[in-house]
N, C-alpha and C positions, 0 to 999 in steps of 0.2 A: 504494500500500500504506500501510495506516494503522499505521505504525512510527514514533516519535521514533528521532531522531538519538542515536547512541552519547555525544555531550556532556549532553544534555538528562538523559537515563538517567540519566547517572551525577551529576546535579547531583539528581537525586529521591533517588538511592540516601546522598552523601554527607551530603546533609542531612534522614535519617529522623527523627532524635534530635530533632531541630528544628521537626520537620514531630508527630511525635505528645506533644512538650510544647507549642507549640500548642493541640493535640487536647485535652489533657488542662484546658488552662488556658478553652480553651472553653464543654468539656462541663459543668463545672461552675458555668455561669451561668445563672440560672432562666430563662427562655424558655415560659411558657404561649403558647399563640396570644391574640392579643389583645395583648397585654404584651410584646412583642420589644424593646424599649425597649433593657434595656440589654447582648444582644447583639446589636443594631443597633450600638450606638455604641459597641460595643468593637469589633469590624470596622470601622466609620468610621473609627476614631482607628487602630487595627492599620496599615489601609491607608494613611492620609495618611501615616503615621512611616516606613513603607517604602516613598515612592517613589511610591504611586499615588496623582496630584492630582485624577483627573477621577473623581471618584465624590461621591457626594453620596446624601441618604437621601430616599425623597419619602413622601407623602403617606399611603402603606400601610406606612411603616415598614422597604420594601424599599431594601436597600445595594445602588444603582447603578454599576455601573463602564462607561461607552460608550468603546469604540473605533472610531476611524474613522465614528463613528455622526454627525457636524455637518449633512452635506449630505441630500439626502432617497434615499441607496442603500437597497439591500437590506440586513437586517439578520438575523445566527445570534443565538440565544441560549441561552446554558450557565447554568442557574441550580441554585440548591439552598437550601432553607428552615432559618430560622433557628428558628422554633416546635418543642416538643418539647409531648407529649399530657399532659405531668405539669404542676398547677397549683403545685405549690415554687413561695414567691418569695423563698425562700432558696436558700445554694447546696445543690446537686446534690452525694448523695456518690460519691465515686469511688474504686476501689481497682483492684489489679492482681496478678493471681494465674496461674500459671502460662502463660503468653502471651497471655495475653487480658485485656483493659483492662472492665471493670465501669461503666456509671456508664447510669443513665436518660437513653435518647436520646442517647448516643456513638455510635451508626447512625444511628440514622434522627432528624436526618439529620445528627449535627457532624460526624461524617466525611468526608460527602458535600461541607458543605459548607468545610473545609480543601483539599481540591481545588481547589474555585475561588479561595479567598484566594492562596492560595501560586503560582498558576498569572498571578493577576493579577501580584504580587510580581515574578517574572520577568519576563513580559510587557515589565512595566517597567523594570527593570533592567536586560535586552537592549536595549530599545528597538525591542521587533519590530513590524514592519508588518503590517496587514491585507490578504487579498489583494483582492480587490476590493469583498469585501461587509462591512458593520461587522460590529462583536461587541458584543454586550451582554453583560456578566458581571453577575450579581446573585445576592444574599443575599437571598431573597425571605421574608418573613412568611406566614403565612395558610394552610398546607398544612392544618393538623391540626385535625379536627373542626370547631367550630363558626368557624375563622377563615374558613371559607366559601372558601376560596382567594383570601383577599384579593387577595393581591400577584401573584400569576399574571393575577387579573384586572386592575389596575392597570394592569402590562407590556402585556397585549395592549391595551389602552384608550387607552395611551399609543403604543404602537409597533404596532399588529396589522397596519397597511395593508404593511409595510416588512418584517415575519419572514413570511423564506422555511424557517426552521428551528427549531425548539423542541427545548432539550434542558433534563430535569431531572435531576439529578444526586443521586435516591433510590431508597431497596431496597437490595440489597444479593442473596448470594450466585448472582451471575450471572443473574439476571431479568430483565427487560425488559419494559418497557410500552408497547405500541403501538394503544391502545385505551380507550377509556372508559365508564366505568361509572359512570353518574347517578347520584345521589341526592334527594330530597328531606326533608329533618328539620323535623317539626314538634313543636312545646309543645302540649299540650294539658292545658285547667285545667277542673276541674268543679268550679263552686260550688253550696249546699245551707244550707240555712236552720240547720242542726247544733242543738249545745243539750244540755242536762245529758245526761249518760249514764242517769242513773233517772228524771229530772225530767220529762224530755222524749222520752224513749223511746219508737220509733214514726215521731220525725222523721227526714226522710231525708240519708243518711249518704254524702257526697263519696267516701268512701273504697270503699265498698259500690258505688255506681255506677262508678266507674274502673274496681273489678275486672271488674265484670259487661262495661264497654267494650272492656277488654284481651282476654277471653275473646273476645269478636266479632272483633276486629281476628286473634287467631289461626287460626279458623275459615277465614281466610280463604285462598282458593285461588289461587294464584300465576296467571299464564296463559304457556301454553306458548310453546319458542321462548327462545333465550337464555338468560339465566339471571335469575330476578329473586328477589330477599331482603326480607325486612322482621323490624323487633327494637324490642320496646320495652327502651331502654338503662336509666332511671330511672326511679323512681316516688317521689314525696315527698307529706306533707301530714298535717294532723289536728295536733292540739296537744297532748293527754294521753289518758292513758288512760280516762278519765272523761269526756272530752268528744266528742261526734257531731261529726264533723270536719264542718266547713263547707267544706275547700277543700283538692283535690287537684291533684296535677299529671303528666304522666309528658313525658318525651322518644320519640316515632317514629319511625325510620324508613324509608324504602322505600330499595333500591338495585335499580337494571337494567342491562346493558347494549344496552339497546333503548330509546327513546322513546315507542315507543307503550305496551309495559310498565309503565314510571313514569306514563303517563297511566291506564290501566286501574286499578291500585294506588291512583291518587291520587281515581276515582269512588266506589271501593269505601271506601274510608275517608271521605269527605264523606256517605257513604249510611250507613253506621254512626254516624255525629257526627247525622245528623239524624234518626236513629231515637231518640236521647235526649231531642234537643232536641223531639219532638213530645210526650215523655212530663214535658215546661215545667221539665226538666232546664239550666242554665244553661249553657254549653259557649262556652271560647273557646279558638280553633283559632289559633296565630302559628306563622307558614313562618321557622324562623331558621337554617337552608341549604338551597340550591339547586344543587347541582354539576350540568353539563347532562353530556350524553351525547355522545361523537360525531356528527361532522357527514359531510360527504362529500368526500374528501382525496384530492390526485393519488395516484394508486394508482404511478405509477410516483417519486413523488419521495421516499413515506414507504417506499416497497420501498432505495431508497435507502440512508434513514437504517436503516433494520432491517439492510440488509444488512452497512453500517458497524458499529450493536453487534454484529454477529455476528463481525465480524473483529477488532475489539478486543477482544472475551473470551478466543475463542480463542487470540489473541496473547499474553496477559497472565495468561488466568486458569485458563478450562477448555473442552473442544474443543465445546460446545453450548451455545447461550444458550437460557435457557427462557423465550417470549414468551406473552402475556398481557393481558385489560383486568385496567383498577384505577381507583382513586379517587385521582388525581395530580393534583397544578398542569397535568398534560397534558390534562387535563378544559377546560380552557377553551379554549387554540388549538384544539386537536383539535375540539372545535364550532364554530371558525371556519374549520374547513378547511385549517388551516397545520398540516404534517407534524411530527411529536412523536413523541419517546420520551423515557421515564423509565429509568435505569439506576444503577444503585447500585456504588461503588466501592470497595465491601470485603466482607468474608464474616463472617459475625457470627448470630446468636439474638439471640429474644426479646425484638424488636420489641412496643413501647407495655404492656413487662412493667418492676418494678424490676430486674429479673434482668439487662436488659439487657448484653451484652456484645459486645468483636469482638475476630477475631484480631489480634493485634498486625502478626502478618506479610503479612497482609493489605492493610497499606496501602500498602505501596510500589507492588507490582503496581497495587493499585487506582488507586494516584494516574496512574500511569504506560498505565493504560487512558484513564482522563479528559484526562486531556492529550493522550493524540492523538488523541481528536477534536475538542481546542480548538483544538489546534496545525496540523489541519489545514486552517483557517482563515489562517492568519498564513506570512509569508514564513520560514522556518526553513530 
């Protein structure tokens, strides 16, 4: 049974006050994806001052914590990202109004990821053992939009042959992700000779072509089977209002949770790109993400882990987890076949809004979900 110890409990329970100033002293540090910088290394520094020596920060920016990980065992890993979708590189404001805590990306994901700090904290200061398989804890980069899932991908690159378990530690109000759903986002730029607006009138106009290309891209028919989306996010370009813009741009793109879907999606837009380009239209197409899709996963080992989040909400939070694909750090093992879920440890609104908020009372339970299924790794 996936229950912490009446000691553990009440070490979450007497140190709330602790555990959401923390949270609070967190959320309010700018975190774009890309830029994790410096809540990287305020978790580096957080963790070395309390006790955890063996973490280090690698190459993506991800804060490593390995247990029992030296020899070449099997390896769990509990991770949750440090990137928020807001570009601030100032601080985050944050306020707090009737039991719920305010602030851009206090969910998704600093809550998520206070769970793992405080879980490592302990860890450490018990001095608890692994049971036979390591643990990786990490503070992972790269979740959100264009960080492409850096640091997910890093982890399995680094470690994929040894994780028999992937856990992410995002979402929120009892969800569960055990599934993936691809992406591919591309830039797409159309340049055009422009030129006075009275002068040269007549020449062809970047901004007039885009539109006419965005119209095509809409037109366009999903194919059955699964579920598949596509959005243009952005549109930029043109200089004044006087001037025949020479140069546009927008953001595309496709989401599936089928692979052959994202390939279908991915013809139909190369056949629309070259319908311009035969009209000596100038068009440059750059792929700047790629999340993959689902791959083919012990069916009994991620029944498993699904069956675990279902016993820890129930426990903690509410008597149904509600499962799902999504666009997760789970996107990567989950295409190499290692069993993953995403699960988020608090109840909150208004995910990648300013509005962002979560219940305050929230996090105890939540913390106390997360940790048993960390703890159900380690000798307790």
């Amino acid at each position: 049974m996936l229950k912490l110890k009446p000691e553990i409990e009440k070490y979450i329970e007497d140190n709330r006050e602790y555990s959401l100033n923390l949270l609070k002293t967190i959320a309010v540090i700018p975190s774009p994806s890309n830029h994790e910088e410096k809540r990287a290394e305020f978790c580096l520094k957080w963790l070395r001052e309390n006790g955890v020596k063996d973490v280090y920060i690698d190459s993506a920016l991800n804060v490593v914590i390995p247990i029992n990980c030296e020899n070449n065992n099997d390896i769990v890993v509990f991770m949750a990202h440090s990137d928020v979708v807001f570009p601030d590189t100032t601080d985050l404001p944050i306020s707090e109004k009737d039991g719920k805590l305010y602030c851009p990306g206090v969910g998704d994901d600093t809550a998520n990821l206070v769970v793992i700090l405080i879980a490592a904290k302990y860890i450490y200061e018990h001095k608890l053992k692994t049971k036979d398989n390591g643990v990786l804890l990490v503070i992972n980069s790269g979740e959100e939009g264009l960080g492409n899932l850096k640091g997910s991908r890093k982890i399995v690159e680094d470690f994929g042959e040894r994780i028999t378990y992937f856990h992410s530690f995002d979402g929120c109000n009892c969800k569960v992700t055990n599934g993936a759903v691809g992406s591919k986002r591309h830039k797409i730029e159309i340049f055009t000779e422009g030129g006075h607006s009275y002068a040269k009138f007549g020449n062809r106009n970047a901004i007039a072509y885009m539109a006419s290309l965005i119209n095509s891209l809409y037109d366009i028919k999903v194919p059955e089977g699964g579920k598949t989306t596509f959005n243009v996010g952005t549109i930029s370009g043109g200089t004044s209002v006087n001037t025949i813009a020479q140069h546009s741009e927008i953001l595309y793109e496709i989401r599936s949770d089928r692979k052959e879907n994202l390939e279908i999606m991915e013809e139909h837009l190369c056949s629309a790109l070259d319908f311009y380009r035969k009209k000596g239209i100038e068009i440059k197409e750059t792929l700047v993400g790629d999340r993959p899709c689902g791959s083919a996963v012990n069916a009994e080992k991620q029944a498993l882990l699904d069956s675990k989040a279902q016993e820890v909400i129930k426990e903690y939070f509410c008597e149904n987890a509600e499962f799902g694909f999504a666009s997760t750090d789970c996107n990567i093992p989950l295409s190499k076949g290692i069993p993953s879920i995403g699960i988020g440890c608090y109840i909150g609104e208004g995910l990648h809004t300013r509005e962002e908020f979560l219940e305050i009372s929230s996090l105890v339970p939540g913390m106390k979900m997360g940790w048993a299924l960390i703890f159900d790794h380690f000798e307790v």
